[in-house]
C-alpha positions as a printed Julia matrix, in Angstrom:
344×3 Matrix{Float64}:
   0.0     0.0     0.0
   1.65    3.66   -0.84
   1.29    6.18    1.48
   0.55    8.78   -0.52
  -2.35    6.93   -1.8
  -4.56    8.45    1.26
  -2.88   11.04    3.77
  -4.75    9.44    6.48
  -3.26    6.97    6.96
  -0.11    5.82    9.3
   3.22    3.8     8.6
   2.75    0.89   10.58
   6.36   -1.32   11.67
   6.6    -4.43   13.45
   9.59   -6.31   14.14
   9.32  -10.41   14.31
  11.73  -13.1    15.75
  10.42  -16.29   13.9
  11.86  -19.11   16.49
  12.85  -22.34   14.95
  14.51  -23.88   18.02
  13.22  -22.81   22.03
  16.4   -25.51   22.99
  20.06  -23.65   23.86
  21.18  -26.71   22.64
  19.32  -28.08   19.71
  17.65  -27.51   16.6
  19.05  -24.62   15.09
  18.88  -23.35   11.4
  22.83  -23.99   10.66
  24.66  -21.54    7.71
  27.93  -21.63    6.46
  30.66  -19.06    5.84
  26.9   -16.54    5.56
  24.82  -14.86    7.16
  21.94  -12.97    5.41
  21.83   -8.99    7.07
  19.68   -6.23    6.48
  21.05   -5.36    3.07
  20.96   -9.18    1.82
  16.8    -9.06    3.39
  14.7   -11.49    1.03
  11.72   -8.59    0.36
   8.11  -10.01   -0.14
   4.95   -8.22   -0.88
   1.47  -10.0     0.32
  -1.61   -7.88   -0.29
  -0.83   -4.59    1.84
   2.08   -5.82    3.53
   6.19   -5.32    2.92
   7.82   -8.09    4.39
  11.9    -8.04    4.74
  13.53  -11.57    5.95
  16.69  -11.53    7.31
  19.34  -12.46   10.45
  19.37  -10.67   13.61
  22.88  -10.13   14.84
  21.45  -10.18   18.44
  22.86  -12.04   20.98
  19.53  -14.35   22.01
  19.65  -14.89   18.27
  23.04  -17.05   17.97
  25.04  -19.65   19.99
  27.03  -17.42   22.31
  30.8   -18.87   21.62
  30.42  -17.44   18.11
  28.88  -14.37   19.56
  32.44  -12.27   19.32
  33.47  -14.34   16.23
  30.28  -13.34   14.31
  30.29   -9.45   14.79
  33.19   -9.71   12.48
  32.07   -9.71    8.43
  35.41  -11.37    7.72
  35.47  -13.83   10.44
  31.7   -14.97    9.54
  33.45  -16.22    5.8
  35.71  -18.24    7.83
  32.96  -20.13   10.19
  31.86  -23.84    8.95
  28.96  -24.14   11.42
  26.76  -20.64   12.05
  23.77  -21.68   14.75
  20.63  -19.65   14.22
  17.65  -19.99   16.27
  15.58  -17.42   14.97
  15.18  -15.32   12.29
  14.3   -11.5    11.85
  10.68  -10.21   10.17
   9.69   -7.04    9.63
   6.68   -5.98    8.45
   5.99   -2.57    7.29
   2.28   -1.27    6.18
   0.05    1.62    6.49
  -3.63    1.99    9.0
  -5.94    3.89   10.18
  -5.39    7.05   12.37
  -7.99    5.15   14.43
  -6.5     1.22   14.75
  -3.32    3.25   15.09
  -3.94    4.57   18.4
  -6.35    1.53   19.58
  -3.38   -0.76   18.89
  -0.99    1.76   21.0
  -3.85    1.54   23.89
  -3.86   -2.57   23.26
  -8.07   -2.54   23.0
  -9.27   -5.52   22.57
 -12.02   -5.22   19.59
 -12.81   -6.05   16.43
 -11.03   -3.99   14.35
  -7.81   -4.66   16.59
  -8.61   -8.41   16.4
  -9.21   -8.66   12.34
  -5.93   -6.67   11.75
  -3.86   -8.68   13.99
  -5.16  -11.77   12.62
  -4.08  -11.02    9.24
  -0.58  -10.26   10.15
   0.23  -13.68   12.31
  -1.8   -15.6     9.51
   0.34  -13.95    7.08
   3.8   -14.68    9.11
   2.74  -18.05   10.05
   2.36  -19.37    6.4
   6.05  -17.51    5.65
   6.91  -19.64    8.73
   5.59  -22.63    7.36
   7.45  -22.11    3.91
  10.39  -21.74    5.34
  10.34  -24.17    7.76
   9.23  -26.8     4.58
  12.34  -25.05    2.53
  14.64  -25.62    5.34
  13.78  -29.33    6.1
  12.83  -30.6     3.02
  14.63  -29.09    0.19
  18.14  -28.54    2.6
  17.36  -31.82    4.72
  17.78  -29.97    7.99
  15.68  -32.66    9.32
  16.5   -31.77   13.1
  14.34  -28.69   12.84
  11.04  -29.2    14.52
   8.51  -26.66   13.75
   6.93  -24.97   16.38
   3.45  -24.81   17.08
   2.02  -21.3    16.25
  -1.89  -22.0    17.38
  -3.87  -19.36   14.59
  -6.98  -19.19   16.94
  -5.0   -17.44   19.19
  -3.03  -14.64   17.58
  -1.43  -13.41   21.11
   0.13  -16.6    21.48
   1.91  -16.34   18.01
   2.73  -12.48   18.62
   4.6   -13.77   22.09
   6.46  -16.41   20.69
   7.71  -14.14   17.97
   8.6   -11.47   19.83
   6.62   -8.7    18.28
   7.6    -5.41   18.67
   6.29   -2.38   16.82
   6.99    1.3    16.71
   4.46    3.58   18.47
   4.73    7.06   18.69
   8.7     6.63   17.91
   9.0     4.39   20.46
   9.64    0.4    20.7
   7.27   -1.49   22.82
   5.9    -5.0    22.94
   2.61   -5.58   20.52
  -0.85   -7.28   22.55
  -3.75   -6.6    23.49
  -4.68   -6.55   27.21
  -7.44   -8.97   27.21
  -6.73  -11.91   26.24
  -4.55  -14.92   28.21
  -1.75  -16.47   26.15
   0.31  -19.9    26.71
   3.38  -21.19   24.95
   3.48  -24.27   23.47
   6.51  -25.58   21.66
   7.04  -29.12   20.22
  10.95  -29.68   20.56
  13.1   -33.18   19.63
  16.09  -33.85   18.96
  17.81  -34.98   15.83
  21.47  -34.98   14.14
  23.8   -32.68   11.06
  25.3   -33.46    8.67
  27.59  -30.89    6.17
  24.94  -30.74    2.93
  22.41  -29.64    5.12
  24.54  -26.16    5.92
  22.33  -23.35    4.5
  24.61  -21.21    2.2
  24.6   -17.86    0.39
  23.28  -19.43   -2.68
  20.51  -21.26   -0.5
  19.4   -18.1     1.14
  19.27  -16.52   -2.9
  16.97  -19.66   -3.91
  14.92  -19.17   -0.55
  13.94  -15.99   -1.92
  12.32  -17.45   -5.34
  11.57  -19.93   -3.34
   9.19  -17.49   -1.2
   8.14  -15.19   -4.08
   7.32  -17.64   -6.57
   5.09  -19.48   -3.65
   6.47  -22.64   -4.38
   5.22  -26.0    -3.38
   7.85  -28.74   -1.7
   7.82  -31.27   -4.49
   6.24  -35.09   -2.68
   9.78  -36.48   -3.03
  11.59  -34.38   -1.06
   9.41  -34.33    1.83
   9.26  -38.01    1.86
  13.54  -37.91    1.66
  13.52  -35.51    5.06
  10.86  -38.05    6.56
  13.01  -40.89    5.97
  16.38  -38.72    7.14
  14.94  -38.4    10.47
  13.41  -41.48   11.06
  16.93  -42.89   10.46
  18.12  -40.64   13.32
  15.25  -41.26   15.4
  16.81  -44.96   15.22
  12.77  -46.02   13.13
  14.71  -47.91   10.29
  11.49  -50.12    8.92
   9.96  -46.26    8.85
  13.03  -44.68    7.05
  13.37  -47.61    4.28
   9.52  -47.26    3.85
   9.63  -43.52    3.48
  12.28  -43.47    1.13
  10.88  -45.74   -1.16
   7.49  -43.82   -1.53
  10.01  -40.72   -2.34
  11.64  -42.76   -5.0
   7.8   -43.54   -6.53
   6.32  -40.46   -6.21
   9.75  -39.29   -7.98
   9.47  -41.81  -11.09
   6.0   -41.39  -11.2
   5.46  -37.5   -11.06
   4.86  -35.67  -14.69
   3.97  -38.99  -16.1
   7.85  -40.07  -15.87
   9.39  -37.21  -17.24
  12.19  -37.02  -15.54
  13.48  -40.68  -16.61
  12.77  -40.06  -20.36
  16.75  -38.61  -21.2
  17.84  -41.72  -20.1
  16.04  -44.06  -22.4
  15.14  -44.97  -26.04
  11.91  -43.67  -26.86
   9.95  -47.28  -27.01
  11.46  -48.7   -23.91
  10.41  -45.09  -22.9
   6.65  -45.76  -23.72
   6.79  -49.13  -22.07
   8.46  -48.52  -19.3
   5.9   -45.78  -18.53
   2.88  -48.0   -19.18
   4.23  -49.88  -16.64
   4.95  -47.19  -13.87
   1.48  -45.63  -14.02
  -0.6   -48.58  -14.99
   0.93  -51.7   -13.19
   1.15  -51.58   -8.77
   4.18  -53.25   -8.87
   7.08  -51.08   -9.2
  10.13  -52.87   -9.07
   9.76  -54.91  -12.5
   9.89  -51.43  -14.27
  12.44  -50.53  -11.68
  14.84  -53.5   -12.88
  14.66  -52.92  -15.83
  15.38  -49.31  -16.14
  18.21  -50.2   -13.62
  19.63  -52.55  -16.14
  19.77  -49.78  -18.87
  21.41  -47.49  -16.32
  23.91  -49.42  -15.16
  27.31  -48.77  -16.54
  25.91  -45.01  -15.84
  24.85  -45.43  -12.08
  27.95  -47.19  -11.52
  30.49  -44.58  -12.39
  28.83  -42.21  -10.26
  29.21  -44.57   -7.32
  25.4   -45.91   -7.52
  24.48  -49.14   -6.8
  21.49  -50.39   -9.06
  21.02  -54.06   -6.6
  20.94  -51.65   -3.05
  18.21  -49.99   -5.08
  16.34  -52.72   -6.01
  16.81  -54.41   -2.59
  15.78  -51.79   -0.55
  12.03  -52.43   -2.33
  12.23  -55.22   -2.07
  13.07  -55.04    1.84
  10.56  -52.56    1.72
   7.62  -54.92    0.54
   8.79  -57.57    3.18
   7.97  -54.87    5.87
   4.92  -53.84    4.53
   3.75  -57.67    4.22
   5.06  -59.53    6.58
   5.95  -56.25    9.0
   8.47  -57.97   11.26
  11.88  -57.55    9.45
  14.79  -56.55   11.39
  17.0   -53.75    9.83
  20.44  -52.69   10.92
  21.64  -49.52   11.31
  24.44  -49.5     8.82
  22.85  -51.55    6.25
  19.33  -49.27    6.54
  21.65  -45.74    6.16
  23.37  -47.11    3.45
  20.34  -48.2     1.24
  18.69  -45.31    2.14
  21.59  -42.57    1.11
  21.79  -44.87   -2.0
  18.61  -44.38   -3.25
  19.13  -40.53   -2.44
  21.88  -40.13   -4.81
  19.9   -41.83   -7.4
  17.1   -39.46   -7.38
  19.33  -36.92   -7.24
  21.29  -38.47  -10.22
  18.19  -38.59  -12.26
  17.19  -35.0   -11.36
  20.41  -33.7   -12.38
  19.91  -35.15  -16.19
């Protein structure tokens, strides 16, 4: 909304601290050698609202060894692991005279109540984005997103934080008459390096965000099956990343495997992905075509086709013991096909 659209109206600013980890220990967004600031801010526009995403540099915000380390541009470049536990929203927009100074009073009525709603609706589905960016597309499968309950805006407006400008000065934003509790769902999970979020992650964040885009199946079912192998659920993990591995042949009517093959096995091959319930005939035999392929890039075609098949002996008979080792190994196998594949 411009302000010089109506002279009546007043800038409104709120400041946000979207938590992704209530532990001092655990679950924490994790960059490396980056850290988006003000001038780096992802900018959004939704409806009336300008929305800048970016770090805080405050203390609360990092893991206090690096606290002296990070103030430093040129020491950041030379940190591997960067701990973030929240990250900085402001929201910028323009109101009424009349909501402005019934917000500053924090009255509880309807037109305080509507406008509020709209803003933690509108941060909690930018939460939810980048939460499903964050653990599905960079497999930072330790994050566990926090419960932000959208019947009860005051709750989401003290777990964030808010703060907005009033009559130049900061103070916190609520309304007086309404009770608010805090509930967080927090677990624990594991890191590994891939999962580092970079400067060229933050940059595909932000199309990410703008373009709204969707988390595609496969990737979701990849993080699901990532932290069921840390959660020690290996009959889970092997049966989540098999569905990934479907859902990834099968999408766009097996588009993505068409490069790889002559254009009747092609048309056959994809009659019998769609049409046919069994999937690892198909499977073998693309596998077989693939092979000399696979193999140079350190893919195993039998871990691919055994991990169905140790898949189907869990889902029929549902008492199959899996190791550790064995169940990571399949599973990160089948990963770097897909990602093989998508690569083409």
């Amino acid at each position: 909304m411009n302000k010089k659209s109506n002279i009546n109206l007043i800038e409104f600013n709120l400041e946000l601290d979207l938590p992704f980890s209530n532990s001092p220990t655990n679950d924490k967004i994790i960059f490396s050698k980056f850290l988006p600031r003000m001038k780096e801010a992802i900018e959004i526009r939704e409806n009336d609202f300008e929305i800048k995403l970016y770090f805080s540099y405050n203390y609360e915000d990092i893991d206090s060894i690096n606290y002296q380390i990070l103030k430093s541009q040129k020491k950041i470049k030379e940190q591997m692991n960067i701990y973030v536990k929240s990250l900085k929203l402001e929201i910028r927009t323009f109101i009424t005279p009349q909501l402005y100074h019934e917000l500053g009073n924090q009255e509880y009525n309807n037109n305080t109540l509507k406008f509020l709603k709209k803003i933690s609706d509108q941060s909690i589905d930018l939460y939810d984005n980048i939460f499903n960016y964050l653990r599905n597309i960079k497999k930072q499968t330790w994050l566990k997103k926090i419960y932000f309950d959208r019947k009860n805006f005051q709750q989401f407006l003290l777990q964030s934080n808010a703060v907005w400008i009033y009559k130049n000065n900061r103070q916190r934003l609520s309304l007086k008459e309404q009770r608010t509790e805090l509930v967080i769902d927090l677990d624990d999970s594991f890191f590994t390096g891939e999962k580092y979020v970079s400067k060229n992650d933050w940059d595909n964040l932000s199309v990410f965000l703008k373009e709204n885009n969707k988390i595609k199946s496969e990737d979701f079912f990849i993080a699901n099956s990532l932290e069921h192998l840390e959660s020690k659920n290996y009959r889970i993990a092997i049966i989540e990343i098999v569905i990934a591995l479907e859902h990834f042949i099968k999408n766009n009517k097996c588009k993505n495997i068409e490069s790889f093959l002559q254009n009747e096995e092609f048309i056959y091959l994809k009659k019998l992905f769609i049409k046919k319930q069994e999937f690892s005939i198909p499977m073998e035999i693309m596998l077989y075509k693939l092979n000399k392929k696979l193999v140079k890039k350190d893919i195993s075609p039998d871990m691919i086709l055994e991990i169905i098949k140790i898949r189907n002996e869990i889902m029929h008979n549902g008492s199959k013991v899996i190791e550790k080792y064995k169940s990571k190994k399949l599973v990160r196998n089948v990963i770097k096909f897909i990602e093989f594949i998508k690569r083409k």
